[in-house]
C-alpha positions in Angstrom: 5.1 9.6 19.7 3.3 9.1 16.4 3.6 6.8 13.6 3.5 8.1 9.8 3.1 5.1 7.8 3.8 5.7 3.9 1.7 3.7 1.6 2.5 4.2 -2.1 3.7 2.7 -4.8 2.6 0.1 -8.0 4.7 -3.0 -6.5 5.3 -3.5 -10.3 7.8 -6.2 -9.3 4.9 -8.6 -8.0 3.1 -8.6 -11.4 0.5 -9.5 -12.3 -0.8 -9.6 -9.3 -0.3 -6.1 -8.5 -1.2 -3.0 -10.5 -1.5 0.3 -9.8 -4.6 -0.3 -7.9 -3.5 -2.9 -6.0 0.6 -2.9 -4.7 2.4 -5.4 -3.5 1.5 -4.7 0.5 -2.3 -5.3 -0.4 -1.6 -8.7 -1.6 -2.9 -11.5 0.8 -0.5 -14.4 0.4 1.3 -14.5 4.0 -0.5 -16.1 6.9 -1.2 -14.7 10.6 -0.8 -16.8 13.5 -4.2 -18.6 13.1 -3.2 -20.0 9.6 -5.3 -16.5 7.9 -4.4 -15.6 5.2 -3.5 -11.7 5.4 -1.5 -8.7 3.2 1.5 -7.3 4.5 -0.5 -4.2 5.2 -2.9 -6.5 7.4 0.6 -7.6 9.1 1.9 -4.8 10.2 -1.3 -3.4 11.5 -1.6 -6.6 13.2 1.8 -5.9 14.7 1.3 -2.2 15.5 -1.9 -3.0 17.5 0.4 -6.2 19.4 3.2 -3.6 20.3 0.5 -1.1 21.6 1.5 1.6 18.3 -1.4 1.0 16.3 -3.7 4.0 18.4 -1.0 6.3 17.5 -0.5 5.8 13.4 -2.0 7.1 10.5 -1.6 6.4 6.9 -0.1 8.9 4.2 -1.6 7.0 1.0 -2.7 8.0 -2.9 -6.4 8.5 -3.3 -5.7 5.0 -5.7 -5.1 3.5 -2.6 -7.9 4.7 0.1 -10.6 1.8 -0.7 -7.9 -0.6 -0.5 -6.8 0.2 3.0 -10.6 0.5 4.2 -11.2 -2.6 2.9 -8.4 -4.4 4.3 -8.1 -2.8 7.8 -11.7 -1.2 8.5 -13.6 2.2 7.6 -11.8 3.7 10.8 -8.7 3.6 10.0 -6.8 7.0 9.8 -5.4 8.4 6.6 -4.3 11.4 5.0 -4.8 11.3 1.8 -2.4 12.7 -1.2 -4.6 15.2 -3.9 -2.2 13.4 -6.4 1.1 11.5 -6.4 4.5 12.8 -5.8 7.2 11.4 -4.0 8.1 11.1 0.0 8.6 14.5 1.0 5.3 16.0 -0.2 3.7 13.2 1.3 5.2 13.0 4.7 4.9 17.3 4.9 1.4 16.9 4.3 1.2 14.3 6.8 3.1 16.8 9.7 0.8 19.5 8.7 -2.1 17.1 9.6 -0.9 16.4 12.4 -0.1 20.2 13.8 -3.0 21.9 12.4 -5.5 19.5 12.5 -4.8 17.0 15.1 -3.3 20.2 17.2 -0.2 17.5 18.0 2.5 19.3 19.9 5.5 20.2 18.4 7.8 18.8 21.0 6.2 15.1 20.1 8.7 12.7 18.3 7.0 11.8 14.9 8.3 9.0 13.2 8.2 7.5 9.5 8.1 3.9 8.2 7.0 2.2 5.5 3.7 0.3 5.3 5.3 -3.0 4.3 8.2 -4.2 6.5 8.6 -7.8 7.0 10.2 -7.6 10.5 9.1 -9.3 13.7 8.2 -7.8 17.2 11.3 -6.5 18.4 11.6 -4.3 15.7 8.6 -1.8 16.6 10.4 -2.1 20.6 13.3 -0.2 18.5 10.8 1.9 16.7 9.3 2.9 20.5 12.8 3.7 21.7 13.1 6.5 19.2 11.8 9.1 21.0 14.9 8.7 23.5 17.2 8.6 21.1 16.4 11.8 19.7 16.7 13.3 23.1 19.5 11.6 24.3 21.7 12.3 21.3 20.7 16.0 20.7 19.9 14.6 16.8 17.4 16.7 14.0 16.9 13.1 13.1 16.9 9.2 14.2 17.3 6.6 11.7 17.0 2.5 12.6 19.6 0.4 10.7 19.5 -3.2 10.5 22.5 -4.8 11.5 23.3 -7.0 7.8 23.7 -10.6 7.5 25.5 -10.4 4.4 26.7 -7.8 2.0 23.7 -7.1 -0.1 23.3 -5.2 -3.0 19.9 -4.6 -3.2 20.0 -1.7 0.0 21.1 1.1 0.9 23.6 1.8 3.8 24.3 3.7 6.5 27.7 4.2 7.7 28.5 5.4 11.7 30.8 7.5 12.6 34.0 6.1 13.8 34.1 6.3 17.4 30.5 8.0 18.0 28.9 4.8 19.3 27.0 5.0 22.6 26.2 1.7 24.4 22.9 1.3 25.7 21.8 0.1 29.1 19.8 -3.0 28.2 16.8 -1.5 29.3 15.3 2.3 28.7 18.3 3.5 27.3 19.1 2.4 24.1 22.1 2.2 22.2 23.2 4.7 19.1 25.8 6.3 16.7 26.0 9.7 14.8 25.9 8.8 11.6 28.9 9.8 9.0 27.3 9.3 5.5 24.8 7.4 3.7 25.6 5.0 0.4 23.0 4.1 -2.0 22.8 -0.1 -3.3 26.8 -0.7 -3.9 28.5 -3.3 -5.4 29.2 -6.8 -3.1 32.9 -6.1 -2.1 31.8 -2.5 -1.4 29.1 -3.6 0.3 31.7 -6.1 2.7 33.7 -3.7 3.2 31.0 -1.2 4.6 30.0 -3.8 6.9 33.8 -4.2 8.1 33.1 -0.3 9.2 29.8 -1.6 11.2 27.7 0.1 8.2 23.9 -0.5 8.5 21.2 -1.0 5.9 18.5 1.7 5.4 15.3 0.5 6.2 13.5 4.0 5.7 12.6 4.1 9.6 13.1 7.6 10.5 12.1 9.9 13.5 12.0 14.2 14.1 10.2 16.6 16.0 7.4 18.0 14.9 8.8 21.3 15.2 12.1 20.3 12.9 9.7 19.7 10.0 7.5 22.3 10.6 10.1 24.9 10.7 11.4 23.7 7.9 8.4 24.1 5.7 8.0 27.8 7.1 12.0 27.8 6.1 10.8 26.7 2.6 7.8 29.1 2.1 5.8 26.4 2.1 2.5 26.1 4.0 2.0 24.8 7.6 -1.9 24.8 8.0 -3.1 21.4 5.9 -6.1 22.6 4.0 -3.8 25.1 2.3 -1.2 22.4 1.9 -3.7 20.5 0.2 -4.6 23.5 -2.0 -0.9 23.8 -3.0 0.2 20.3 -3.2 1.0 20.2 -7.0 3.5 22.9 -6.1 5.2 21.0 -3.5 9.0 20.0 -5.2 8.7 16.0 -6.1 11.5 15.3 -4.4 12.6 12.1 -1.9 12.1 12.6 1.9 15.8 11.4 1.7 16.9 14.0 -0.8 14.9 17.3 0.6 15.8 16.6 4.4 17.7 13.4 5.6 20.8 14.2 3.4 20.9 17.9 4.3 20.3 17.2 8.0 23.0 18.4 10.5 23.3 15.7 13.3 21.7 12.6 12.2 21.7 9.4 14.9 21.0 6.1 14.1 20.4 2.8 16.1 21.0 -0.5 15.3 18.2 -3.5 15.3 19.7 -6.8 14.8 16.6 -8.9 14.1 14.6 -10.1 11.3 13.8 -7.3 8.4 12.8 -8.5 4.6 12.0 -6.0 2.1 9.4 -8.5 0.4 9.4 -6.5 -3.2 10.2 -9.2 -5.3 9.0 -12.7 -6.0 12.0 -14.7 -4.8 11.6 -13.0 -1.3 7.9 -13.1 -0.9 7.8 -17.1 -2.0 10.6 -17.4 1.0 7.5 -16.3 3.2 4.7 -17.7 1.9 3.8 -21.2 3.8 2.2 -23.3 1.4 3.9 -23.2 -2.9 0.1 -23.7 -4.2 -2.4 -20.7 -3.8 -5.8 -21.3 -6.2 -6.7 -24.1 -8.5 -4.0 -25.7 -10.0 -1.6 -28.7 -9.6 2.2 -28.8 -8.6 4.0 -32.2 -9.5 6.3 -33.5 -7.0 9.4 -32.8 -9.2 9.1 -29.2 -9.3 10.7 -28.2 -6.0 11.3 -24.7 -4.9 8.5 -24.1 -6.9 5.5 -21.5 -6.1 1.9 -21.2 -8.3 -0.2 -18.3 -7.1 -3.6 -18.6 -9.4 -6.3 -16.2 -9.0 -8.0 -17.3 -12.2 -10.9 -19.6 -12.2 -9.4 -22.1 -14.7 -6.6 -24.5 -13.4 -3.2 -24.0 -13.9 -0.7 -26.8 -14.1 2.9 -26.8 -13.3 5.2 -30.2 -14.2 8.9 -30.7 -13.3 9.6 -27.4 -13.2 12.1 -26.2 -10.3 13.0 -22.8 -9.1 10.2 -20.8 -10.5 6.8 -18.8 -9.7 3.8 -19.1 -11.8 1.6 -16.3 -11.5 -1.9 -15.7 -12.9 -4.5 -13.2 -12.3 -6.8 -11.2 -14.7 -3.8 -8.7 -15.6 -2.1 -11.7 -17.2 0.4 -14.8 -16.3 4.1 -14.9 -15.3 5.9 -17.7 -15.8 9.9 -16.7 -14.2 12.8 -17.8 -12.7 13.1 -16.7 -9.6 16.4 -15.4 -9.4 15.4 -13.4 -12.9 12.1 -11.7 -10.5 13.5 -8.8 -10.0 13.7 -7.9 -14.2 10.4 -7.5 -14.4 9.5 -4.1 -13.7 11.7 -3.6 -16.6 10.2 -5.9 -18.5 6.3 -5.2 -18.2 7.2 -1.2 -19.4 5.5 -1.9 -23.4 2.3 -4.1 -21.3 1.0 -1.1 -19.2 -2.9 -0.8 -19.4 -5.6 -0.7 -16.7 -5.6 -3.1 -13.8 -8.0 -5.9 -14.6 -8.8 -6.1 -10.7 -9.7 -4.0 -8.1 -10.1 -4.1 -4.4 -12.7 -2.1 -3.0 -14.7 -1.1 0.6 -17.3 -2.7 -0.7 -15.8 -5.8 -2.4 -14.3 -6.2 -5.1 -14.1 -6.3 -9.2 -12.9 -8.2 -12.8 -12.8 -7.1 -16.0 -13.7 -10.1 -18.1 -13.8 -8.4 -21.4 -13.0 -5.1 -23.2 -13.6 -4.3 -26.9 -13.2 -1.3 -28.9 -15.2 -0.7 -32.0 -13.9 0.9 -35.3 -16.4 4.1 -34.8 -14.4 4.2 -30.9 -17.2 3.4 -28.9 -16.3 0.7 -26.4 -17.9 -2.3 -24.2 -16.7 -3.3 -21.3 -17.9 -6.0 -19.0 -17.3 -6.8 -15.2 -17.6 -9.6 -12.6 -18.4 -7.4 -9.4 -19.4 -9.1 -5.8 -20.5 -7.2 -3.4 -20.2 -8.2 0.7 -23.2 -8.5 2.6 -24.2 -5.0 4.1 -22.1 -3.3 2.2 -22.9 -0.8 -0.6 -21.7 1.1 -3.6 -22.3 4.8 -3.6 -25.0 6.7 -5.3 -23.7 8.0 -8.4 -23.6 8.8 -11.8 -21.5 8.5 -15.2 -22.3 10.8 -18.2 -20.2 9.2 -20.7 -21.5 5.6 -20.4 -24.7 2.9 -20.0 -25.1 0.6 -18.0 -26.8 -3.0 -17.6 -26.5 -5.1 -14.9 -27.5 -9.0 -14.5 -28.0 -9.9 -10.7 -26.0 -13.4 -10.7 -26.3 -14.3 -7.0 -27.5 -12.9 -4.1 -30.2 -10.0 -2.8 -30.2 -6.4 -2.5 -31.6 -3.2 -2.5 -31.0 -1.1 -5.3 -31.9 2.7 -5.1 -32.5 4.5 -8.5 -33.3 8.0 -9.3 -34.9 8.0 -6.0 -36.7 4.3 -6.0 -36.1 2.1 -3.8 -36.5 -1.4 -4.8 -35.4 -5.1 -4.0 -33.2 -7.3 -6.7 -32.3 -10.9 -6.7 -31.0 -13.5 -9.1 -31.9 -13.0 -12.4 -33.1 -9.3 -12.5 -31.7 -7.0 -15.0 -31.3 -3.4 -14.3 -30.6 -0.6 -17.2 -29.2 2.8 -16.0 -28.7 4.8 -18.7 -25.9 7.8 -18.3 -27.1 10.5 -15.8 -29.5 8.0 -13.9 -28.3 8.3 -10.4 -27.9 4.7 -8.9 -27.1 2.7 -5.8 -26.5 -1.0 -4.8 -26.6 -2.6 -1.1 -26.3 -6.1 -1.0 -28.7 -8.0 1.7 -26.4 -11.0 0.8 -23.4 -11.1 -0.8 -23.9 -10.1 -4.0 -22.4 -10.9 -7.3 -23.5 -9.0 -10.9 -22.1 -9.0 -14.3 -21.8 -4.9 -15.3 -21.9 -4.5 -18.9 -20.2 -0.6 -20.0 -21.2 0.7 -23.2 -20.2 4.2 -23.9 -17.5 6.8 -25.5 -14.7 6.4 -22.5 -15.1 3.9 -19.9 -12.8 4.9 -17.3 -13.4 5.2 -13.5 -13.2 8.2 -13.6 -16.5 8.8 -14.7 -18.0 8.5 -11.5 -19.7 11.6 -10.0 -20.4 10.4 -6.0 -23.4 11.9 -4.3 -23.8 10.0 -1.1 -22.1 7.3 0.2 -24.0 6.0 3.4 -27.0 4.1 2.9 -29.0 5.7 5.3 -28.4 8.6 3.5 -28.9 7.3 -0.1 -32.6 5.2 1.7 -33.8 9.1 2.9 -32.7 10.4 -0.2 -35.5 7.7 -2.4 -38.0 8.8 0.1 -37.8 12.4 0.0 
């Protein structure tokens, strides 16, 4: 068996603290079992490597989203990356074409798709393991997991058995199943109850195949089977729904149930029903506010005073101030306030924009709070469309440029005009202020030469 998880997504929902840059399941405000605190990313792959799964997954993410995942769960962990965004299906075919022409997988093994961000507890990846057999047992092109529901929600999607096609597991290496009859997208509550009166399920966007299934139905398609063509012809991949292209057109689907805990955490009311403590940065939360969360990544304090029911927000992208059972309006809300993200996550460490201006004649300025972690470096690189200046705040490193090597600390000032090739390893962690002066500052305008220091050190000596 192997995993495909799908990383993707703006998590617009969780503003501001996530962006484009940085979705929801890279924020760390849960807590692992020694009080850390970790990203729901972090928990799964905690939960993977406790289940014995984690050696078999891979991550299908956005190029957006590669630094991210290194920094959170290590330089070794195994992605295939998208050339550009589409939707689940050309994401999860070029993650099957990885895995047959590149990892030379067999097309008999059972692959199976989940999302990066579940909030479930152990059992749930024992159901996820059990898959495999009941694909084989029921004959199925594909096998779906559906949580058994608490209550008639509106916020999922269902899927309904059909009547009379359920077969009872054995309690131990034979699990239980049903073919499934149909599947109905987010209804209304009394729809919803009456679904769960004919032992519907919700969708939880777990589903398994053969390798072979998908592969043949890419050669069915036209579409290519070896991946560095697939990568080559990705833009013409249809930007269509995994759910759309294949589940719904599927002709024997099985599904089995799991009847423990599973959250989709995508909006503030439901994270804050996870998150330990209400206070998370500097800030103060009177006694009277109850049912009352203040998440403050700012360095100025924020104060919150008899107000109940809400979440209070800041980071550099801005500061939400919501009720929580109004969360959910946000996405819809935030559509005229799209810009760039204000903070980034990277391998290396991570970034703020304190200030942007614009001039009248266009040019802009741009300045940046970046720390760097010990032994860790940026790449060598160049912009042509901007200047640079940076103010060593804290800290020593090594910085290479155009081929020097030379040793910074506190108070040095380093100019690198556009086209100056440049690289910074901190000794200690690091923090600079980067001041952008140019036509377009966008990151973008990055041109990466090397990215290993020993490379980038042979490089200033040859």
């Amino acid at each position: 068996m192997r995993l495909v998880l799908l990383s993707g997504g703006s998590g617009k929902r969780l503003w501001p603290l996530s962006n484009d840059a940085r979705s929801k399941q890279f924020l760390p405000v849960l807590e692992d079992p020694a009080g850390v605190q970790e990203s729901m990313v972090q928990r799964v792959w905690r939960q993977l490597a406790d289940a014995g799964l984690q050696e078999q997954a891979c991550i299908a993410t956005s190029k957006s989203q590669v630094e991210m995942i290194h920094a959170q769960l290590g330089q070794d962990t195994p992605i295939v990356v998208e050339p550009q965004r589409r939707d689940t299906f050309p994401a999860i075919a070029l993650a099957a074409a990885y895995l047959y022409s590149v990892q030379g997988v067999s097309l008999e093994e059972t692959i199976v798709v989940l999302p990066v961000d579940p909030y479930v507890e152990t059992g749930f990846y024992r159901t996820i393991a059990s898959l495999p057999q009941v694909l084989g047992d029921s004959g199925a092109d594909l096998a779906l997991i559906g949580v058994q529901p608490t209550y008639p929600s509106e916020k999922y999607g269902y899927i309904v058995p059909r009547s009379g096609s359920a077969v009872a597991g054995d309690g131990g290496e034979k699990p239980s199943y049903s073919q499934v009859s149909r599947f109905q997208e987010k209804p209304r509550q009394e729809e919803a109850a009456a679904l769960i009166e004919q032992a519907a399920l919700w969708n939880c966007g777990v589903f398994a195949f053969k390798l072979d299934y998908l592969i043949n139905l890419l050669i069915a398609m036209e579409l290519p089977i070896q991946y560095d063509e697939m990568v080559r012809q990705y833009a013409k991949l249809p930007m269509i729904s995994f759910d759309f292209q294949v589940v719904e057109r599927a002709q024997q689907i099985a599904v089995t149930p799991y009847a423990g805990e599973w959250r989709d955490l995508g909006t503030w009311n439901t994270l804050t029903e996870e998150m330990r403590h209400p206070l998370m940065g500097k800030g103060i939360l009177t006694e009277d506010s109850r049912n009352t969360h203040l998440i403050n990544e700012l360095d100025i304090p924020v104060v919150v005073v008899g107000l109940s029911d809400v979440v209070v927000a800041a980071s550099p992208d801005g500061i939400l101030v919501c009720d929580k059972s109004a969360s959910p309006r946000i996405k819809e809300v935030l559509k005229p306030l799209e810009g760039r993200p204000m903070y980034e996550q990277r391998r290396w460490g991570h970034y703020r924009i304190i200030d942007h201006l614009i001039a009248e004649s266009g040019d802009e300025v741009l300045t940046k709070r970046v720390a760097i972690r010990s032994g860790c470096n940026l790449s060598y690189q160049l912009h042509l469309k901007r200047n640079e200046i940076w103010t060593i705040v804290s800290g020593e490193g090594e910085l290479v440029q155009d081929g020097e090597l030379r040793r910074v600390v506190a108070g040095d000032v380093v100019r690198i005009p556009a086209g100056s090739r440049h690289s910074l390893r901190a000794v200690t962690n690091l923090e600079i202020i980067e001041v952008q002066s140019g036509s377009e500052l966008i990151e973008e305008d990055i041109i990466r030469l090397h990215m290993d220091w020993q490379d980038i050190v042979l490089l200033s000596r040859s």
